[in-house]
C-alpha positions in Angstrom: 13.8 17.6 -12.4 13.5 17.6 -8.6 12.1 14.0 -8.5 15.5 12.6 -10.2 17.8 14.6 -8.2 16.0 13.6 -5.0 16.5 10.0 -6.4 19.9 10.0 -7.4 21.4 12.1 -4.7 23.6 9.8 -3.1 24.4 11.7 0.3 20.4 11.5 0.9 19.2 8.4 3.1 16.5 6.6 1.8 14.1 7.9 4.5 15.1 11.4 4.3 14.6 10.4 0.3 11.0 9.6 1.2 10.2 12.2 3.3 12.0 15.3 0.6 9.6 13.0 -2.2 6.3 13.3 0.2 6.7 16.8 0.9 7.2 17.5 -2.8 4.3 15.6 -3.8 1.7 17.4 -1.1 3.4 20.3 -2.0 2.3 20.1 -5.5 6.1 20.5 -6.7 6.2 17.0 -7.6 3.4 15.6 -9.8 1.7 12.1 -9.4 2.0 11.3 -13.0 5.6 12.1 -12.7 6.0 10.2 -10.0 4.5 7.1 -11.0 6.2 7.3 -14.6 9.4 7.4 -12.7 8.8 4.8 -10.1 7.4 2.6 -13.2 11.0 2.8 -14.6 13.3 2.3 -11.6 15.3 -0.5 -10.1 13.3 -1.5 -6.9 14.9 0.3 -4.4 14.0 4.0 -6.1 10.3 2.1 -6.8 10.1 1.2 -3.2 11.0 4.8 -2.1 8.6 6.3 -4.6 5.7 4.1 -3.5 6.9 4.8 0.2 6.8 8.6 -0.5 3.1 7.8 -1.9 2.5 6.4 0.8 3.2 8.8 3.2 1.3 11.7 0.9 -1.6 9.6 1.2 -1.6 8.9 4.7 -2.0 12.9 5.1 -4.2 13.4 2.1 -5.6 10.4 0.9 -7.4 12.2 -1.8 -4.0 12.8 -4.1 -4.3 9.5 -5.3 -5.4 9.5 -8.5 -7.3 6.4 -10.2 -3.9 5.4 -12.3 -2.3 5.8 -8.9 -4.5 3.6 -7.5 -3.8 1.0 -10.6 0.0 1.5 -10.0 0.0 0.3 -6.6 -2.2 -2.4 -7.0 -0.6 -3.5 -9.7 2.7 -3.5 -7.4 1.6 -5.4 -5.0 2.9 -8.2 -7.3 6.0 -7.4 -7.5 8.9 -9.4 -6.7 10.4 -6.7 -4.2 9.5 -7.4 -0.5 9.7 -3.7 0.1 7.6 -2.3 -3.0 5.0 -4.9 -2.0 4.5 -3.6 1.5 4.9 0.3 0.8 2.1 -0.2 -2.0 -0.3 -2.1 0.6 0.6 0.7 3.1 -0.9 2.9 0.1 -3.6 0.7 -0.9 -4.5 1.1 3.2 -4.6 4.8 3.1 -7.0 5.1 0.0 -9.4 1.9 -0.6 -12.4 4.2 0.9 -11.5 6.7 -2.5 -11.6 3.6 -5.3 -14.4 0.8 -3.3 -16.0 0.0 -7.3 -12.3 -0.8 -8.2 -11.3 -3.2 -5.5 -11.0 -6.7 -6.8 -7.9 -7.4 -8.0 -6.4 -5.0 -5.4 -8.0 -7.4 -2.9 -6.8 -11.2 -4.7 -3.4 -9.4 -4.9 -3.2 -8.9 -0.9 -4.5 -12.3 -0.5 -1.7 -13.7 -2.4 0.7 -11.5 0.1 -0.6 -13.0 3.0 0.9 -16.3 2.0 4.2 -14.2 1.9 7.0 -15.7 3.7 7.9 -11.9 5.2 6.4 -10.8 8.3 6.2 -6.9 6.8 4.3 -7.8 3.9 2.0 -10.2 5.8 1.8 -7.0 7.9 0.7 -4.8 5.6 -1.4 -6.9 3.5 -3.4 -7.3 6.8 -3.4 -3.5 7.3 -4.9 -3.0 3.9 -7.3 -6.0 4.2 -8.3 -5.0 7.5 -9.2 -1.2 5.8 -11.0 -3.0 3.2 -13.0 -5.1 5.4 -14.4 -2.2 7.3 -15.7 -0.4 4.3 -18.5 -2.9 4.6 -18.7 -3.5 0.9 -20.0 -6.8 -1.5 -16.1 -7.9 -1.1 -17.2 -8.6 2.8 -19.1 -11.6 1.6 -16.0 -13.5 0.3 -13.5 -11.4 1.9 -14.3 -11.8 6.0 -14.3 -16.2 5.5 -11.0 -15.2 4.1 -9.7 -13.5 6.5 -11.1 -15.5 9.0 -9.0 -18.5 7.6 -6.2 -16.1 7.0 -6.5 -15.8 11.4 -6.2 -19.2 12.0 -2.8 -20.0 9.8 -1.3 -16.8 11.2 1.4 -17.6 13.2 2.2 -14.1 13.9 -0.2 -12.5 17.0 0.9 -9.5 15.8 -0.8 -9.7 12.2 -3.4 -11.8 14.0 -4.5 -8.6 16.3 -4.7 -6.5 13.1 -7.2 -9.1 11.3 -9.9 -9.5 14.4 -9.6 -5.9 15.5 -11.1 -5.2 11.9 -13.7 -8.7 12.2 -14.6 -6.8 15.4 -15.2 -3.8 14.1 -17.6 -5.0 11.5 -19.9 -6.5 13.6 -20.8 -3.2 15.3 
């Protein structure tokens, strides 16, 4: 199967890993449900690759992401892996406008990550909040205090920026 050779190629970097799995996937040589039985099953560094392949399928065509895909990654966002928490935010990011009925516990799992003593998943939890937040949905009533809280414990500016640009855009 191409997804396991990709995988377990050990000459391959990660990234060019990712990018082979991405083009696979858009392609339609690689199939989601594949993908996500796959990632299911591997150590984290394959899951993070997988997700971060997602990732980068959705950020061209957001509309591969199936509902289970959707699921997957928000399911993820739990995990104990740094990096498999930020790439399935990242996803999460590209796709919340496809799945806005199925947002809750896609949202209280971000929130929990922006507690996250990493910088990247604090990142990316924003990026994905901040997408969420300008979808303008019933979340907004709950969500935007949140964030607004979320603002004033930030310690990074750079997460900071990402939060107020989306509060900003919201109010016009």
């Amino acid at each position: 199967m191409l997804l396991e050779n990709i995988l377990n190629d050990k000459i391959l970097k990660a990234k060019v890993k990712t990018e082979n799995i991405s083009r696979g996937v858009l392609d339609g040589k690689i199939n989601i449900d594949d993908l996500l039985k796959t990632a299911a099953a591997a150590k984290d560094p394959n899951k993070a690759t997988c997700i971060e392949a997602l990732e980068f399928a959705t950020k061209t065509n957001p509309g591969i992401a199936t509902k289970k895909c959707f699921k997957f990654v928000t399911e993820t966002l739990s995990a104990k892996a740094p990096r498999v928490k930020w790439e399935s935010a990242k996803v999460i990011a590209n796709v919340a406008h496809l799945y806005q009925k199925d947002l809750d516990e896609a949202i209280t799992n971000l929130l929990i990550n922006t507690e996250h003593e990493g910088t990247v998943v604090r990142w990316s939890s924003a990026v994905a909040l901040g997408e969420i937040i300008k979808l303008k949905t019933k979340h907004n009533k709950d969500l935007v205090p949140a964030i607004q809280q979320i603002c004033e414990n930030e310690k990074q500016n750079s997460i900071k920026k990402i939060y107020l640009k989306a509060l900003a855009q919201i109010k016009k």
